[in-house]
N, C-alpha and C positions, 0 to 999 in steps of 0.2 A: 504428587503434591499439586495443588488447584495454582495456578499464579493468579496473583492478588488481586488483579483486575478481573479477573473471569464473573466473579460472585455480582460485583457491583455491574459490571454488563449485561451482567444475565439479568438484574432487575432494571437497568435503563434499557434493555432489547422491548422490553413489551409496552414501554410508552409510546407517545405517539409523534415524536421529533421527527422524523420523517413523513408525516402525514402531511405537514406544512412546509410544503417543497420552495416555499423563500426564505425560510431561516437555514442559513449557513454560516457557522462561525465557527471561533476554534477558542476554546477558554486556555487559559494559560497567561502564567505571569505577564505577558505583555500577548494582545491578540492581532495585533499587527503581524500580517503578515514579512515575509523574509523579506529585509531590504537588499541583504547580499548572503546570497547562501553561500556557506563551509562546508562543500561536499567534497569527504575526505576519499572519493573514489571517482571515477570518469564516469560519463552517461554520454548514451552515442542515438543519433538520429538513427530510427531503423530503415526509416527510407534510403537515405542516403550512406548510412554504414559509416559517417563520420562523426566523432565527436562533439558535444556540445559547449559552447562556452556557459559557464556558470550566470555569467547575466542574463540569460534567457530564465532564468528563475526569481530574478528581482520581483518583489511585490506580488508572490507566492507562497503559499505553504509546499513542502513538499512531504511529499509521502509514497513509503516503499509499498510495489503492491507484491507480493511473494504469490507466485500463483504456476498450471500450467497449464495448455490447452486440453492434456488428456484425461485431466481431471473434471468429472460430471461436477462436483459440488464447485468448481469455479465457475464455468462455464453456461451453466445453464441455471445454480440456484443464485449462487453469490451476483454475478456480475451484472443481470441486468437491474438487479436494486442497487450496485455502485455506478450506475449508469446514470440513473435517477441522480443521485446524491451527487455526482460533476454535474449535472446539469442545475440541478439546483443551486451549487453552491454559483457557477458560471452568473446563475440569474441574479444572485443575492451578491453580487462583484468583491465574491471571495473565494479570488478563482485558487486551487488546487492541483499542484504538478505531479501525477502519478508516475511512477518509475518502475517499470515491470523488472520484476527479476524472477528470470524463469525457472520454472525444476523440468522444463520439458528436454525430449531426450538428445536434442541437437539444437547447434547454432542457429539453422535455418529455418525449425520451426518454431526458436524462439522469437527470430527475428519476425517471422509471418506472425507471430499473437501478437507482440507489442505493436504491428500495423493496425492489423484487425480494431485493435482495444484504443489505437490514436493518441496509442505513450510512445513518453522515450522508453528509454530500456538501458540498464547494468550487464555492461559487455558479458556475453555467455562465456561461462568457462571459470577462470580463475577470481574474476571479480564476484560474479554472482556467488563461487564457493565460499570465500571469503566472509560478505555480507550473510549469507545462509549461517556458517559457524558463530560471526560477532553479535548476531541476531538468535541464534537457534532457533530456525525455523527452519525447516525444508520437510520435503513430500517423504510419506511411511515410504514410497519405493527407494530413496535415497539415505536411506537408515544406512543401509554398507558403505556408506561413505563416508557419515558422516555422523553417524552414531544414534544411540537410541535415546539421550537425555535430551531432546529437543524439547520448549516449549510450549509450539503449537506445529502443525504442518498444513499445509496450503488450504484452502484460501487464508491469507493473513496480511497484515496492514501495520506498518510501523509509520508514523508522521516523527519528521525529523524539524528539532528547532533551529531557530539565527546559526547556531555555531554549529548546526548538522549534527545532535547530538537527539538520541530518544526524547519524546515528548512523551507521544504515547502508543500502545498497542492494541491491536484490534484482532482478536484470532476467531477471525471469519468465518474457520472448520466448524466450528461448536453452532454459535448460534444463525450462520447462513443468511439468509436474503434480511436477517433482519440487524447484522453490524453496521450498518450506516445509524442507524437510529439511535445507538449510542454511543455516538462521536460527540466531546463534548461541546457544547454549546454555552455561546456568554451568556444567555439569563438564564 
């Protein structure tokens, strides 16, 4: 079964919202971004291995990036058009807090991509498995874990709203360098 955003992405991928690297916004009942995000899990500095306080996300959107370093289609198709699309949104002062959550195969290579990519990161391990099952998302190699009824597998992009709950979903895998471009947008 297609999930129901796939069809209408697939025909907002071949516009040209990302052609115009100042518009950054995010449609939804109220487009303000988070005053106080409700993240119902921890995120931790990768640099420093320590936990974040929640108000370092005030006056952001936040959003999961499900991804891993071994994987070509994050890496080299996906990520340098989500590159673009933080930078843009950065320019258009609608900045955007990416939260890597890895499927890569240890803690310290997760920790190294979340550097690399200049996220926080969803503690490796029990946290990320957790987010992976409430989400279904994770990589075909982590099927034995975690079963075959996922909805998308890596690269993929959940934005979480005020209360830290789905906004929306973006499964990166299918259409590649060009899911930024169908992120919704206020006009």
């Amino acid at each position: 079964m297609v999930h129901p955003l796939v069809l209408p992405m697939a025909l907002l991928a071949k516009s040209s919202m990302l052609s115009q690297t100042s518009r950054c916004a995010w449609r939804s009942s109220s487009s303000t971004a988070l005053s106080s995000s409700k993240l119902s899990f921890p995120v931790m500095d990768p640099s420093s291995g320590k936990e974040i306080e929640e108000d370092l996300f005030q006056d952001k959107r936040v959003a999961l990036y499900f991804a891993a370093g071994w994987c070509p289609m994050c890496t080299r198709a996906f990520e340098p058009s989500l590159e673009t699309f933080r930078q843009a949104c950065e320019e258009s002062n609608k900045p955007v807090e990416f939260l890597y959550v890895s499927s890569d195969k240890d803690s310290d290579t997760a920790t190294q991509r979340a550097t690399e990519l200049n996220m926080k990161m969803v503690p490796f391990g029990e946290t990320s498995a957790k987010l992976k099952k409430d989400y279904t998302i994770w990589a075909g190699s982590e099927a034995l874990q975690f079963g075959f009824g996922r909805r998308s597998g890596v690269p993929a992009i959940v934005v979480l709203d005020k209360a830290g709950q789905e906004l929306a979903f973006f499964p990166a895998e299918a259409p590649g360098p060009q899911a930024p471009s169908s992120w919704p947008m206020d006009d």
